[in-house]
Every structure is written in C-alpha cells, then in structure tokens.
Biopython code that builds the backbone (N, CA, C, O; Angstrom):
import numpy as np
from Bio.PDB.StructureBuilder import StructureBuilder

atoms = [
    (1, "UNK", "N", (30.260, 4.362, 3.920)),
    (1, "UNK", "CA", (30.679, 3.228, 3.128)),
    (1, "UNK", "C", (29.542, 2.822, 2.194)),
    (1, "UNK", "O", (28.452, 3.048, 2.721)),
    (2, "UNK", "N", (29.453, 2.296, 0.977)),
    (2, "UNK", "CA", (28.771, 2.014, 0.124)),
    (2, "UNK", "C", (28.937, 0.540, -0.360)),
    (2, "UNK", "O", (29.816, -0.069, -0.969)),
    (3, "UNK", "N", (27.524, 0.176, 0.252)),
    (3, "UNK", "CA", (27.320, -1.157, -0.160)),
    (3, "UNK", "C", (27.560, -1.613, -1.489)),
    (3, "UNK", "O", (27.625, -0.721, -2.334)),
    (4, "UNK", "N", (27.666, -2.468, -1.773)),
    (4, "UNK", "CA", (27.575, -3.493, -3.242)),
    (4, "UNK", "C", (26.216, -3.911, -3.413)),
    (4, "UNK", "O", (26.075, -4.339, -2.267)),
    (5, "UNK", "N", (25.309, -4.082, -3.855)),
    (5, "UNK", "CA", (24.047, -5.018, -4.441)),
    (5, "UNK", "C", (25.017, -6.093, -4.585)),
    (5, "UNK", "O", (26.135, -5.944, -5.079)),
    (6, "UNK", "N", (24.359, -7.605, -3.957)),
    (6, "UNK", "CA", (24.784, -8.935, -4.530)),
    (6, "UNK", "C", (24.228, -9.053, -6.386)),
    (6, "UNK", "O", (23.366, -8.463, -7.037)),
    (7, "UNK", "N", (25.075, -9.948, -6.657)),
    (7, "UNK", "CA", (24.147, -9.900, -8.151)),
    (7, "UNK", "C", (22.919, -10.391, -8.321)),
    (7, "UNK", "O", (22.347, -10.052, -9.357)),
    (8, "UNK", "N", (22.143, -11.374, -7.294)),
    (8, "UNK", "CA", (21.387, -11.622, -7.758)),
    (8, "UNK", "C", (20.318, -10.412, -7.609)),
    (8, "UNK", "O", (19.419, -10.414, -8.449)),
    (9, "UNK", "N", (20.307, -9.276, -6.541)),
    (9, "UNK", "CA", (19.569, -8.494, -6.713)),
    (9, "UNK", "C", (19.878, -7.850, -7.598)),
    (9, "UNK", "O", (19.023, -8.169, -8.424)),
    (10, "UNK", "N", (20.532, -7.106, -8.089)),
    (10, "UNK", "CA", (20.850, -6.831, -9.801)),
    (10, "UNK", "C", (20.302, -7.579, -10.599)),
    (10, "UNK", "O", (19.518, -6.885, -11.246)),
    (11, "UNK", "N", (20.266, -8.582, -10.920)),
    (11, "UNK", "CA", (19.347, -9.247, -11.777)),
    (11, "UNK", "C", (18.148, -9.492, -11.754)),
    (11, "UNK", "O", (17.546, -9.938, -12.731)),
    (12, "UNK", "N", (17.647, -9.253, -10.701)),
    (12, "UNK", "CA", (16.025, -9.447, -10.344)),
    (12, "UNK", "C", (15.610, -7.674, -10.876)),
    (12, "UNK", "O", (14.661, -7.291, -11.561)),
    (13, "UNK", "N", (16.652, -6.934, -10.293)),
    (13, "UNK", "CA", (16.162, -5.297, -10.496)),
    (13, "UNK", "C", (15.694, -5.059, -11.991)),
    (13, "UNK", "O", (14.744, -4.529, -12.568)),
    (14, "UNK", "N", (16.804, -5.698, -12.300)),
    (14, "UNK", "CA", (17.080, -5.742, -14.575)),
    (14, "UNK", "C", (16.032, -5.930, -14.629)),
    (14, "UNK", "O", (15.272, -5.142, -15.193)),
    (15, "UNK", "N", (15.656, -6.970, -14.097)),
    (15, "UNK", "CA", (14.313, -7.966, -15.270)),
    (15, "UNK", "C", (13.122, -7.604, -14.681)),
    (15, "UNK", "O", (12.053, -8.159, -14.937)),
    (16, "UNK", "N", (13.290, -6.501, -13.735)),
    (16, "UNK", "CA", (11.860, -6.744, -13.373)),
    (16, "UNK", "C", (11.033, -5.356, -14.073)),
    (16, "UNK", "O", (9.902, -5.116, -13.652)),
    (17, "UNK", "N", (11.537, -4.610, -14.970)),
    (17, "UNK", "CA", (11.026, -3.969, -15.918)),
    (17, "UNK", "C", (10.646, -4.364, -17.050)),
    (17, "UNK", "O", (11.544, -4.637, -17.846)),
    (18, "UNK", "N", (9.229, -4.525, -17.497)),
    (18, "UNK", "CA", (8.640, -5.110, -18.721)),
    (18, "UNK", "C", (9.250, -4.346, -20.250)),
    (18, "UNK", "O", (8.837, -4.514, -21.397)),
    (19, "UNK", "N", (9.955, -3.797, -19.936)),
    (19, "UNK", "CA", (10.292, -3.170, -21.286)),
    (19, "UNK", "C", (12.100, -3.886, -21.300)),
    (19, "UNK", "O", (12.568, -4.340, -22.345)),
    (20, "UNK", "N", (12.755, -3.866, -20.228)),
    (20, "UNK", "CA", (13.696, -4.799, -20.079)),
    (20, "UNK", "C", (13.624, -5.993, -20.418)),
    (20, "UNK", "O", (14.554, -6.625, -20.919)),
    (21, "UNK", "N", (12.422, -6.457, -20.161)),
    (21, "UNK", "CA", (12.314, -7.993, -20.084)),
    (21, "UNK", "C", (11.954, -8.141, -21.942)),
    (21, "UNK", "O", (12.310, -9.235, -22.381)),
    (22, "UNK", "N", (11.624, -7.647, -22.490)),
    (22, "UNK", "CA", (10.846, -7.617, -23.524)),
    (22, "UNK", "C", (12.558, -7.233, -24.775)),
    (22, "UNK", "O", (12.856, -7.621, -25.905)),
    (23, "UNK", "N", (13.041, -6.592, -24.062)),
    (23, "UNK", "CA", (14.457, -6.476, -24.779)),
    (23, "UNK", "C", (14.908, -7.996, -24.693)),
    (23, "UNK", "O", (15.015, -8.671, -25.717)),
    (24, "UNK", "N", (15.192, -8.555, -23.305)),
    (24, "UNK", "CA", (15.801, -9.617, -23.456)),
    (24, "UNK", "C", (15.282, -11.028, -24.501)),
    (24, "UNK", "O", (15.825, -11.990, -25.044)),
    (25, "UNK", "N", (13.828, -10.417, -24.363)),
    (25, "UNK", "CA", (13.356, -11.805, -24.723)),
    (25, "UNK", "C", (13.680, -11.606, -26.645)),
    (25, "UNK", "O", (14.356, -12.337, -27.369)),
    (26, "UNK", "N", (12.992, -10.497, -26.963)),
    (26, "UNK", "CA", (13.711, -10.217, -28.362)),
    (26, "UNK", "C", (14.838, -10.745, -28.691)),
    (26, "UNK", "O", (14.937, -11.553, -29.614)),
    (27, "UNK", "N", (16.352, -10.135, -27.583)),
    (27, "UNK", "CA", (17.240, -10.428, -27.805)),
    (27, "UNK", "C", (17.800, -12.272, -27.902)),
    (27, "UNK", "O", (18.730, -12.719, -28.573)),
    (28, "UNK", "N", (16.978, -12.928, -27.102)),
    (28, "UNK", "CA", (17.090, -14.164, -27.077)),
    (28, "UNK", "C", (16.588, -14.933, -28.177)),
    (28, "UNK", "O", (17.192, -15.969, -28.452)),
    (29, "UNK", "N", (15.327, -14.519, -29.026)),
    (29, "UNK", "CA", (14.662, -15.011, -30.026)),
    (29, "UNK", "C", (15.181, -14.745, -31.524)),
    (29, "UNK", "O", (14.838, -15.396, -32.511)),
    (30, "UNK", "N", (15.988, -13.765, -31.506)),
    (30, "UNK", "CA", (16.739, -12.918, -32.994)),
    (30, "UNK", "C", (18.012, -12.826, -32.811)),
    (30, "UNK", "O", (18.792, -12.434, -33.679)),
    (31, "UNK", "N", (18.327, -13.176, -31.678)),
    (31, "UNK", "CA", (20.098, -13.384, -31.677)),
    (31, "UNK", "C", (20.711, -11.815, -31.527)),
    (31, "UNK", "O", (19.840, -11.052, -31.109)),
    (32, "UNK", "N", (22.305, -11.016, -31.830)),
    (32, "UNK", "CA", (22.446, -9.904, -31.499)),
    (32, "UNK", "C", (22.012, -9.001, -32.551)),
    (32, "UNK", "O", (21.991, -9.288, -33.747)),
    (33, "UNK", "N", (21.590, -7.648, -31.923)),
    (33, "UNK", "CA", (20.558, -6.856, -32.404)),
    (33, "UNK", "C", (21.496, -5.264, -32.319)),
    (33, "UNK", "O", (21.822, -4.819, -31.219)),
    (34, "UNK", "N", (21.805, -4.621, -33.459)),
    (34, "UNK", "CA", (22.109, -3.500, -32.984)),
    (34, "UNK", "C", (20.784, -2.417, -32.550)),
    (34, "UNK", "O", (19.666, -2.262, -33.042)),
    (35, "UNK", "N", (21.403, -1.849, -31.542)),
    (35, "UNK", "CA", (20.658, -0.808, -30.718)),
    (35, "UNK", "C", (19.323, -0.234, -31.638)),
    (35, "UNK", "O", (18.147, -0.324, -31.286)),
    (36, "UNK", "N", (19.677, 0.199, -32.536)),
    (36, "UNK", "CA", (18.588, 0.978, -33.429)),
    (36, "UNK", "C", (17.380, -0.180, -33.887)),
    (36, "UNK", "O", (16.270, 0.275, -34.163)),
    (37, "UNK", "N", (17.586, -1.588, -33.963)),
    (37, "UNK", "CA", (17.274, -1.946, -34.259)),
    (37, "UNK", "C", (16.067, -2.793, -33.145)),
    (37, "UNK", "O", (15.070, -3.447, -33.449)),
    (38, "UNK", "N", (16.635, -2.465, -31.802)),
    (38, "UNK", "CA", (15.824, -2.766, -30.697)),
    (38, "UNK", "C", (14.792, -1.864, -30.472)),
    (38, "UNK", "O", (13.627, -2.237, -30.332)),
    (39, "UNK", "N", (15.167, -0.615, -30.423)),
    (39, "UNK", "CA", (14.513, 0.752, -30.739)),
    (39, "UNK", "C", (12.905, 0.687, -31.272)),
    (39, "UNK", "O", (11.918, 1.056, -30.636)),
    (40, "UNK", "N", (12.943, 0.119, -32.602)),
    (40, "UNK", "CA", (12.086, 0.098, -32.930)),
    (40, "UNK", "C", (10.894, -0.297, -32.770)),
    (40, "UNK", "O", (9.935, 0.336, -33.210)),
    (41, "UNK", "N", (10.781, -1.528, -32.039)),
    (41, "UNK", "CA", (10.299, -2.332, -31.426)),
    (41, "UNK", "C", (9.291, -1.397, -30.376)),
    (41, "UNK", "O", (8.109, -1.737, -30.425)),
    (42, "UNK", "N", (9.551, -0.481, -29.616)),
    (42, "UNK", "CA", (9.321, 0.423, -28.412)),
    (42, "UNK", "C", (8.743, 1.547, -28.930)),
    (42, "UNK", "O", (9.280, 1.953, -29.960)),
    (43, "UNK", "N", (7.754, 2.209, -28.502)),
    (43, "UNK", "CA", (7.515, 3.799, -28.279)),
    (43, "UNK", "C", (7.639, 4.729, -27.366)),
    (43, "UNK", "O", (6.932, 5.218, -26.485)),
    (44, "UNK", "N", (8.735, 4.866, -27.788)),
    (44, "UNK", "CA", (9.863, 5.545, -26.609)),
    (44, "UNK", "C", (11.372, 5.889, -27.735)),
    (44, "UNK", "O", (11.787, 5.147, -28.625)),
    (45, "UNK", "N", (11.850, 7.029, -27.378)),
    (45, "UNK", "CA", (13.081, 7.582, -27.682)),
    (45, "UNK", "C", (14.364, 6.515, -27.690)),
    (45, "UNK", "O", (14.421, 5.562, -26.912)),
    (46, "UNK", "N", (15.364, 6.812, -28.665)),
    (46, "UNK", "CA", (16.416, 5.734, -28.550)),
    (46, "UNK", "C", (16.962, 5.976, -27.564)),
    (46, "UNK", "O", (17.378, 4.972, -26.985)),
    (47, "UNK", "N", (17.225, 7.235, -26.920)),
    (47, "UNK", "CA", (18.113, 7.239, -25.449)),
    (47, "UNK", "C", (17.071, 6.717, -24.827)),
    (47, "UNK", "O", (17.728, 5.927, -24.149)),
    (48, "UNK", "N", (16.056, 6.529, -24.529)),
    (48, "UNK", "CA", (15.204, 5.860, -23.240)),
    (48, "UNK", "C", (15.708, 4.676, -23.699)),
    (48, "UNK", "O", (16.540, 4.291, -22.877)),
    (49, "UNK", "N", (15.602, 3.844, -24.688)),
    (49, "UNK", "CA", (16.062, 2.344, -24.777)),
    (49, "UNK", "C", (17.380, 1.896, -24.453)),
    (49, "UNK", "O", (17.779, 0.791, -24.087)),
    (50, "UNK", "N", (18.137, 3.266, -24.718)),
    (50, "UNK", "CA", (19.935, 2.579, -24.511)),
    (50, "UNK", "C", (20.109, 2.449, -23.225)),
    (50, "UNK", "O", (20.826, 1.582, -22.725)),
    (51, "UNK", "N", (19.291, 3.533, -22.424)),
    (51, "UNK", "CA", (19.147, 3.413, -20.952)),
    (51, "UNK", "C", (18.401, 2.639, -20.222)),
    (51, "UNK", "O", (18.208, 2.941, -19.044)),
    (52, "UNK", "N", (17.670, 1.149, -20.943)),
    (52, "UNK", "CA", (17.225, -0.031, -20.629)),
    (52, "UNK", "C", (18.811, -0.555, -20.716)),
    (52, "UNK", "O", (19.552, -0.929, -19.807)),
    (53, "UNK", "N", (19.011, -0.462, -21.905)),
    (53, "UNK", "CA", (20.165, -1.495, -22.324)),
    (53, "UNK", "C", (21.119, -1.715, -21.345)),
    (53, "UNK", "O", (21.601, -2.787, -20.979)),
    (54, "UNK", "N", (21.431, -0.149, -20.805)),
    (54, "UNK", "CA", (22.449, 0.069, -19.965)),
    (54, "UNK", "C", (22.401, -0.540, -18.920)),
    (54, "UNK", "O", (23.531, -0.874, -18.562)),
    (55, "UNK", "N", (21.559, -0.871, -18.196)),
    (55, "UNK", "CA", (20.840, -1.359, -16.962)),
    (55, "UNK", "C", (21.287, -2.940, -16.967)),
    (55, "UNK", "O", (21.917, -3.669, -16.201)),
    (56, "UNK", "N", (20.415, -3.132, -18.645)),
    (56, "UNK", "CA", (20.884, -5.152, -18.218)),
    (56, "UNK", "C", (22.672, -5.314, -18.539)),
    (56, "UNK", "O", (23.363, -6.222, -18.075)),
    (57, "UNK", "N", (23.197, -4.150, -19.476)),
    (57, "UNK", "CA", (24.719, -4.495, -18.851)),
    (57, "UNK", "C", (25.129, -4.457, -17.926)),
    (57, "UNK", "O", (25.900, -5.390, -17.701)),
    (58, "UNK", "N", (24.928, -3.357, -16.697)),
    (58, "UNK", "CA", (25.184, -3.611, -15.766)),
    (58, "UNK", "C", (25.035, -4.729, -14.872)),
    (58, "UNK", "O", (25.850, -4.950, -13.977)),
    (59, "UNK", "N", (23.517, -5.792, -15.190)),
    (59, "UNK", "CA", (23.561, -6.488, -14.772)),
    (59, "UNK", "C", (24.156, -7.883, -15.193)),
    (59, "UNK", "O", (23.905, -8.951, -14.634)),
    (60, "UNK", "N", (24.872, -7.720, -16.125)),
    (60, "UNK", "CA", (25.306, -8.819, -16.933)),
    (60, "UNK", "C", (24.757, -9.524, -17.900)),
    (60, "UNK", "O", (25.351, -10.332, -18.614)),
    (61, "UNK", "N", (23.080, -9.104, -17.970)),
    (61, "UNK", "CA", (21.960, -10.096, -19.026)),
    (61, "UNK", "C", (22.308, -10.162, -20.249)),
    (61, "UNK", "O", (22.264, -11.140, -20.995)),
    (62, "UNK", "N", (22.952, -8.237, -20.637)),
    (62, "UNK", "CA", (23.250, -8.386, -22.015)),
    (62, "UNK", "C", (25.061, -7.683, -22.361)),
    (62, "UNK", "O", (25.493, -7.142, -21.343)),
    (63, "UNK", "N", (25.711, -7.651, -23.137)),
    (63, "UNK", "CA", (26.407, -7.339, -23.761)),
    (63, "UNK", "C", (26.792, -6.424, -24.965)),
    (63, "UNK", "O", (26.072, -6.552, -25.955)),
    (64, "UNK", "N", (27.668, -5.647, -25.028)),
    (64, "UNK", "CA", (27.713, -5.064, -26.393)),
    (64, "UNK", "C", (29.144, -5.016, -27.163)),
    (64, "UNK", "O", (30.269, -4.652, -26.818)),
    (65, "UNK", "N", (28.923, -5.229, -27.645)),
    (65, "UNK", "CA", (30.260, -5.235, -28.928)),
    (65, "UNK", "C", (29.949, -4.354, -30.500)),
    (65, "UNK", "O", (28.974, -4.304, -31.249)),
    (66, "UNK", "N", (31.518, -3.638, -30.521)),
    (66, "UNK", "CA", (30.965, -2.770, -31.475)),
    (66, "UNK", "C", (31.387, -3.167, -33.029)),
    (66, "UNK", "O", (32.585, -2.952, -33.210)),
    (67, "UNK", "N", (30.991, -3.473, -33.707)),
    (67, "UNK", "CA", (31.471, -3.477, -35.594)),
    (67, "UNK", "C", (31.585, -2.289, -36.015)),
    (67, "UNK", "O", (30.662, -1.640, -36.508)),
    (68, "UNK", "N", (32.574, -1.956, -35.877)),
    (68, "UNK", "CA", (32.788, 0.077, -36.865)),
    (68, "UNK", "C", (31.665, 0.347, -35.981)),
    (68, "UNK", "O", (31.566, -0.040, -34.817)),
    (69, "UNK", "N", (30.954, 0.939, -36.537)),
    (69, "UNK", "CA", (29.580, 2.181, -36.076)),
    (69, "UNK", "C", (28.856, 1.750, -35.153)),
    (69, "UNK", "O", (28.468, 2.386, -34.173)),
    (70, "UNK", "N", (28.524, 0.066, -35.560)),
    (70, "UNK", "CA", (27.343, -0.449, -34.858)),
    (70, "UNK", "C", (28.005, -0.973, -33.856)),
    (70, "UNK", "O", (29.061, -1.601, -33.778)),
    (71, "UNK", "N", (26.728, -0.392, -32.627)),
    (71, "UNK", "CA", (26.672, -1.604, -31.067)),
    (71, "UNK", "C", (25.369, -2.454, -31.540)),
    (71, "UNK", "O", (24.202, -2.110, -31.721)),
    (72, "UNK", "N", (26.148, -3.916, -31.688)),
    (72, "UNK", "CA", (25.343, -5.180, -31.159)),
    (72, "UNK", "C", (25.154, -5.517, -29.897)),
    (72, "UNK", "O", (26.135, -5.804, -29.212)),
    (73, "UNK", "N", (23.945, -5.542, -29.393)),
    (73, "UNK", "CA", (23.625, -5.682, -27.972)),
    (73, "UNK", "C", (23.253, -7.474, -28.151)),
    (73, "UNK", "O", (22.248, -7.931, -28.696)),
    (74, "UNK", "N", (24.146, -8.101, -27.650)),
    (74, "UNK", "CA", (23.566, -9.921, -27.235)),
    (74, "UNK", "C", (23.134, -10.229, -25.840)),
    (74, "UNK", "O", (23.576, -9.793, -24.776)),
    (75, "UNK", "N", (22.102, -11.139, -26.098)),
    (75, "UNK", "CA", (22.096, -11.738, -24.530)),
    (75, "UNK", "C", (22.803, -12.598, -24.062)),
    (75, "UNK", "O", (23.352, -13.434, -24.780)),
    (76, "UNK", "N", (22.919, -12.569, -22.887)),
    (76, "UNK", "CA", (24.416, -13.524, -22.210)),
    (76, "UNK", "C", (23.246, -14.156, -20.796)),
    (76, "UNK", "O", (22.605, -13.458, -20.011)),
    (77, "UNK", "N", (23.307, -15.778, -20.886)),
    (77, "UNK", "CA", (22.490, -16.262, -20.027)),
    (77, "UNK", "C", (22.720, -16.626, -18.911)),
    (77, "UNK", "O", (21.891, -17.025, -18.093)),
    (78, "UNK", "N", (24.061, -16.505, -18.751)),
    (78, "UNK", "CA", (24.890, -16.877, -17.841)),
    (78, "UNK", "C", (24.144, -16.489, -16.874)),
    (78, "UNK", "O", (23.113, -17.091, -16.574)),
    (79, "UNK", "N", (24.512, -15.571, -16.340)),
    (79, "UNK", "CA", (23.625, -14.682, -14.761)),
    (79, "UNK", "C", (22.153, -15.309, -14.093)),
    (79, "UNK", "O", (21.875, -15.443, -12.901)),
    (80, "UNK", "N", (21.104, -15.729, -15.620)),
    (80, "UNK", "CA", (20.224, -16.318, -15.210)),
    (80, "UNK", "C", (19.823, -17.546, -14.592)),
    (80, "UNK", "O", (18.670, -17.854, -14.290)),
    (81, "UNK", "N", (20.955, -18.283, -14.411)),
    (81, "UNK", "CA", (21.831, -19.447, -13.791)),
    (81, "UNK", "C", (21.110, -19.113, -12.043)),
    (81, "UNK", "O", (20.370, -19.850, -11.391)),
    (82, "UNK", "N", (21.731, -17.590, -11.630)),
    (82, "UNK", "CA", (21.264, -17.071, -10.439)),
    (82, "UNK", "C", (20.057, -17.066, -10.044)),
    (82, "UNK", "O", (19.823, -17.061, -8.835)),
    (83, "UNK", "N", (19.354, -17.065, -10.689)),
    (83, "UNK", "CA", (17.929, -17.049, -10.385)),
    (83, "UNK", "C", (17.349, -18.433, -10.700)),
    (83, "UNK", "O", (16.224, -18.637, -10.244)),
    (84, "UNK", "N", (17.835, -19.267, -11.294)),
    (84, "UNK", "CA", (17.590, -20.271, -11.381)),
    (84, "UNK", "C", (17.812, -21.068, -10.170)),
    (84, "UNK", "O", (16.912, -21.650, -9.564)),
    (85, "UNK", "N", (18.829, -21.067, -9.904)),
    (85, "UNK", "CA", (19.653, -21.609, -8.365)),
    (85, "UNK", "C", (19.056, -20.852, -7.372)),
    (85, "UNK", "O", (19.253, -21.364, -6.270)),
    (86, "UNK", "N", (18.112, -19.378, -7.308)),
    (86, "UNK", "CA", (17.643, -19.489, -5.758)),
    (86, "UNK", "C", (16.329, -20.128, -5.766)),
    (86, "UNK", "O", (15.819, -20.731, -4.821)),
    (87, "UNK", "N", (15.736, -19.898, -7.152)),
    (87, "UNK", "CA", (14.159, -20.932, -7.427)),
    (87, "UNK", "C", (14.326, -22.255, -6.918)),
    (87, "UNK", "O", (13.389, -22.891, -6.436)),
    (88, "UNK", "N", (15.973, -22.865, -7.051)),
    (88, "UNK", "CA", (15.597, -24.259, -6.829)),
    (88, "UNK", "C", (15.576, -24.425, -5.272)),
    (88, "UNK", "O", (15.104, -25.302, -4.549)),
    (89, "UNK", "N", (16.366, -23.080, -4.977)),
    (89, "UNK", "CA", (16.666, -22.949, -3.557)),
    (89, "UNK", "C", (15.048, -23.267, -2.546)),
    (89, "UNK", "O", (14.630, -24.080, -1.720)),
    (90, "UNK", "N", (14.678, -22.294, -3.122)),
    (90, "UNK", "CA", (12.857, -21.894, -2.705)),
    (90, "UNK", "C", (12.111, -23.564, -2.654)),
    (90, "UNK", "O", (11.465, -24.059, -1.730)),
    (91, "UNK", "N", (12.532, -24.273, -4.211)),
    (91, "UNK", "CA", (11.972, -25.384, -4.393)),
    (91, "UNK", "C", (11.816, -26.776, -3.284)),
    (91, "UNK", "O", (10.931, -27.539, -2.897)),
    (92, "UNK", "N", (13.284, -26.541, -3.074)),
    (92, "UNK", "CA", (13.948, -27.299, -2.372)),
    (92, "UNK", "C", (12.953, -27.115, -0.459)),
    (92, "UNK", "O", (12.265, -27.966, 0.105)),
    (93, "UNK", "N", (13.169, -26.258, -0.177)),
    (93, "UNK", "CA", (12.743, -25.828, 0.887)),
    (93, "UNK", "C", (11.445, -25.977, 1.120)),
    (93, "UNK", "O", (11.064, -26.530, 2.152)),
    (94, "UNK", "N", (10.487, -25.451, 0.087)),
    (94, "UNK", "CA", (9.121, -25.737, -0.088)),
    (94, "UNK", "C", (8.662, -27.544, 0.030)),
    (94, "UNK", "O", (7.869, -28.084, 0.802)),
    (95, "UNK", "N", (9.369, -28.036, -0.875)),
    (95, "UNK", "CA", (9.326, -29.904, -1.082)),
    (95, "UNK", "C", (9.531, -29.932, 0.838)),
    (95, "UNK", "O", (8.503, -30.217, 1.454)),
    (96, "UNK", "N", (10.653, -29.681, 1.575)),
    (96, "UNK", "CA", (10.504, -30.222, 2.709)),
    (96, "UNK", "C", (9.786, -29.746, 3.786)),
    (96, "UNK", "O", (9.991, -30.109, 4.944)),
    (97, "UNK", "N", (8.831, -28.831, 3.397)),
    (97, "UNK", "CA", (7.778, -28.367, 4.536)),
    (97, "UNK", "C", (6.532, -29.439, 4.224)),
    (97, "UNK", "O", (5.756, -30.072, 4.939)),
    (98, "UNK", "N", (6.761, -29.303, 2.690)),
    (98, "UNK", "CA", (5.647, -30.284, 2.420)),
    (98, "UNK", "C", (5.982, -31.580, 2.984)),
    (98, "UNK", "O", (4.854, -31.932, 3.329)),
    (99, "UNK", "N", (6.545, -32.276, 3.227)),
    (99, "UNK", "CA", (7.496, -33.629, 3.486)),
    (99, "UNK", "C", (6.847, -33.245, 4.891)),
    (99, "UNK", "O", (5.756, -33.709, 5.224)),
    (100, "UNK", "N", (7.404, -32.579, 5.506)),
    (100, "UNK", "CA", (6.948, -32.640, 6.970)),
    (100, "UNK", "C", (5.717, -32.600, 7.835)),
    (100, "UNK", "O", (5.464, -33.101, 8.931)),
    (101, "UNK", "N", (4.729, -31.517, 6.638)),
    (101, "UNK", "CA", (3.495, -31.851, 6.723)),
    (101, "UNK", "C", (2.585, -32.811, 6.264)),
    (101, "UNK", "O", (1.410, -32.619, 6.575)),
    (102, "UNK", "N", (2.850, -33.780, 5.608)),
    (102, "UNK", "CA", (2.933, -35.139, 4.652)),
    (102, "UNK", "C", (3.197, -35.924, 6.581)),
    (102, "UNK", "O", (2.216, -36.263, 7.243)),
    (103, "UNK", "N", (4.250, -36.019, 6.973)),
    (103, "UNK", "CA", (4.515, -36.777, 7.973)),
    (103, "UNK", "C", (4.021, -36.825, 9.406)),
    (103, "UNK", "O", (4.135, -37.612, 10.346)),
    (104, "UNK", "N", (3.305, -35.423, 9.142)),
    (104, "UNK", "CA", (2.251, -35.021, 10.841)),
    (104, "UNK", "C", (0.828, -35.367, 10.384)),
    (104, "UNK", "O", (-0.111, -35.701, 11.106)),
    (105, "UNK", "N", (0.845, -35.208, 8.878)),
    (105, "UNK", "CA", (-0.762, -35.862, 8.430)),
    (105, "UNK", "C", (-0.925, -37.020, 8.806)),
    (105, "UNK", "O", (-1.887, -37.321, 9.512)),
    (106, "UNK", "N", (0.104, -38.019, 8.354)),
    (106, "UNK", "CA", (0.109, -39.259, 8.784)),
    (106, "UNK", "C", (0.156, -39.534, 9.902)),
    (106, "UNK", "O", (-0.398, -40.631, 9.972)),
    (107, "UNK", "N", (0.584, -39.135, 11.213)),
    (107, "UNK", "CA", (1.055, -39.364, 12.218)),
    (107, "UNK", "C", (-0.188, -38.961, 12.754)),
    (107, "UNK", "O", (-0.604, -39.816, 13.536)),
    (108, "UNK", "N", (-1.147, -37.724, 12.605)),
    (108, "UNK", "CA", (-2.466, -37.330, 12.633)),
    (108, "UNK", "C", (-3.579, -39.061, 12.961)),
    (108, "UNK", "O", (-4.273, -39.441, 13.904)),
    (109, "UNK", "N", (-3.148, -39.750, 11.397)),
    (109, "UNK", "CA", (-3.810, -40.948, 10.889)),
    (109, "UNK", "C", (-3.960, -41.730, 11.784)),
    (109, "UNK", "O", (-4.998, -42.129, 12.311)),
    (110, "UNK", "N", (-2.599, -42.044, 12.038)),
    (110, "UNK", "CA", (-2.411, -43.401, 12.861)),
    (110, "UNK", "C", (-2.633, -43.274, 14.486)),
    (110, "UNK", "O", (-2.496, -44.187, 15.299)),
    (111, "UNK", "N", (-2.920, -42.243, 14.689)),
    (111, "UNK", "CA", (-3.902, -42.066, 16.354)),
    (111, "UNK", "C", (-4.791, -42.403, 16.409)),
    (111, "UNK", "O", (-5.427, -42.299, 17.458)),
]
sb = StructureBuilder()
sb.init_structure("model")
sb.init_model(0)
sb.init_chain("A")
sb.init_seg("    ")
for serial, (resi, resn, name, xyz) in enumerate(atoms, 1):
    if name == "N":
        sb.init_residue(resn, " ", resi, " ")
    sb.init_atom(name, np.array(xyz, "f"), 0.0, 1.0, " ", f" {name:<3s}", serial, name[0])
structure = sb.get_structure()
C-alpha cells in the first residue's frame, strides 16, 4: 500500500530547496512569469528549472496556465497558510512551557 505525504510535508519538501525557494520568491515579487523567463535567472538548463517548477506544483506553491505557447508559472499562497498554522502551533506550545516555567520560578521565590 502506498502512503500519501500529508501536505504539509509536501510543502516543507518544495521549499526546502534554495533554488525552489528562490523561484517562489521571484515569483512573488514580479507576479506570473513564463518558464523561460524564470530560467534565466539560474545556471542550470531549462529542463532542470521546469523540474523545480514541477515540484512546487505538485505541492501547490505554484501554478501554471497556458496563453497559446506560453506557460505562466504564478504563485498561489494559499498552502503557505500550512506552515503558518503549524509555526503558530509550535508558538503556541512553546508560550506554555514558558508559562509554566515562569510559574515554578515563582513558586521557587516564594519558599
């Protein structure tokens, strides 16, 4: 049987390549970009880049839509929502260890 990856590990996998990440962030700063035009950016072959690209579609980061010839690759932020929500998760959790050690310090005090 063959597992699924949850998405958020898919999205951590995407982004955790600096040449991925460096697509997205382009893509976020210049709006949609056809392929050739991401390309350039890189020293590396256009199939090595489409096969970044391919990766954050799979993970949902980016998108493509075609005009006649051209694929526009956009970023879609949605997904990053996920990682946002387990950071706060982490956040959340972290604040109440601190809280608790905050409350044995004190309790330390007053002996």
């Amino acid at each position: 049987m063959v597992e699924r990856e949850d998405p958020l590990t898919t999205i951590l996998k995407a982004a955790s390549d600096p040449t991925r990440r460096a697509i997205l962030t382009q893509l976020a700063q210049q709006g949609p970009l056809r392929v050739t035009d991401i390309a350039r950016r890189f020293d590396m072959s256009l199939n090595s880049v489409s096969k970044h690209i391919k990766v954050l579609e799979k993970a949902g980061l980016v998108s493509r839509r075609t005009e006649w010839r051209e694929h526009l690759i956009e970023v879609q932020m949605g997904p990053l929502s996920d990682i946002d929500q387990w950071f706060a998760d982490l956040r959340s959790i972290w604040a109440l260890r601190l809280e608790a050690l905050e409350a044995a310090l004190k309790e330390d005090d007053n002996e």
